[in-house]
C-alpha positions as CSV (number, residue, x, y, z in Angstrom):
1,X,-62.1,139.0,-40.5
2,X,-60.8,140.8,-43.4
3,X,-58.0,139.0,-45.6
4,X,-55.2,141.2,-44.4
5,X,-55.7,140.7,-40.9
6,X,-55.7,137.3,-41.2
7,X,-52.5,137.1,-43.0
8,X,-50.9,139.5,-40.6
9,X,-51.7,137.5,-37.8
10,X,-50.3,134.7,-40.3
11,X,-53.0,132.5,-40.1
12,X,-53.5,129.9,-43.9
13,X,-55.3,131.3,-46.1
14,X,-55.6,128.6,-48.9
15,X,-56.2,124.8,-48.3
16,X,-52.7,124.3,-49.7
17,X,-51.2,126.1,-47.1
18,X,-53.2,123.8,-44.6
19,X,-51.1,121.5,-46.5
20,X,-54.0,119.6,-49.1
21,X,-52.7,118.6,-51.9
22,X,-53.6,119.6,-55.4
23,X,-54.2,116.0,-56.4
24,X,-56.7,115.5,-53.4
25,X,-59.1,118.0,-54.9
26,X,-61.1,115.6,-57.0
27,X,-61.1,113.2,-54.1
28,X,-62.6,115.8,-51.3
29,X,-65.1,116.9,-54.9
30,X,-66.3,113.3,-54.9
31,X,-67.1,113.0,-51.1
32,X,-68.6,116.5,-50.9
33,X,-70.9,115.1,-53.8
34,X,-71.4,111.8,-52.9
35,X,-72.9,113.0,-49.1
36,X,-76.3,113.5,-48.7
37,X,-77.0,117.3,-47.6
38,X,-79.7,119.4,-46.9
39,X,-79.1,121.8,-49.2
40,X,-81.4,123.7,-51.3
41,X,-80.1,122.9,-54.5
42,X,-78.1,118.9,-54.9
43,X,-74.1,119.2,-54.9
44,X,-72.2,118.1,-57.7
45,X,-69.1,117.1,-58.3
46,X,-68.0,119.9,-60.5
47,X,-69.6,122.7,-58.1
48,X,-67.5,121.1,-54.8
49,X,-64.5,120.7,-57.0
50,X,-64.9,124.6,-58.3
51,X,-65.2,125.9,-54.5
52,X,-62.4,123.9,-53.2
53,X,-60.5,125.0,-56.4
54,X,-60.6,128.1,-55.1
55,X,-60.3,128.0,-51.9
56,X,-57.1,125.6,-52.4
57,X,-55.9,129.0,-54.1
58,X,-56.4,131.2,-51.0
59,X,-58.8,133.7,-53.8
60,X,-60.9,136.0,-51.9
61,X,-64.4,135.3,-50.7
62,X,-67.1,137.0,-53.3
């Protein structure tokens, strides 16, 4: 769904808005990272904490 239909239909578009806290970043980072996943490539800290860094903002997906 494109990000102007979402926010006309005035769904969140940011994890702050869901209501997370800026200060909760680095905890949700460290989980993310400490879980074992099967992904192709291992997830660090600093990777989890850049995506949910963004998404916190609301930015656009890429």
């Amino acid at each position: 769904m494109p990000r102007s239909r979402a926010g006309g239909l005035g769904a969140p578009r940011s994890l702050a808005e869901l209501g997370l806290e800026e200060a909760d970043l680095a905890v949700a980072a460290a989980q993310a990272a400490g879980e074992p996943y099967g992904n192709p490539r291992p997830v660090t800290f600093d990777d989890a904490l850049g995506v949910l860094r963004v998404a916190y903002e609301g930015a656009p997906a890429r």
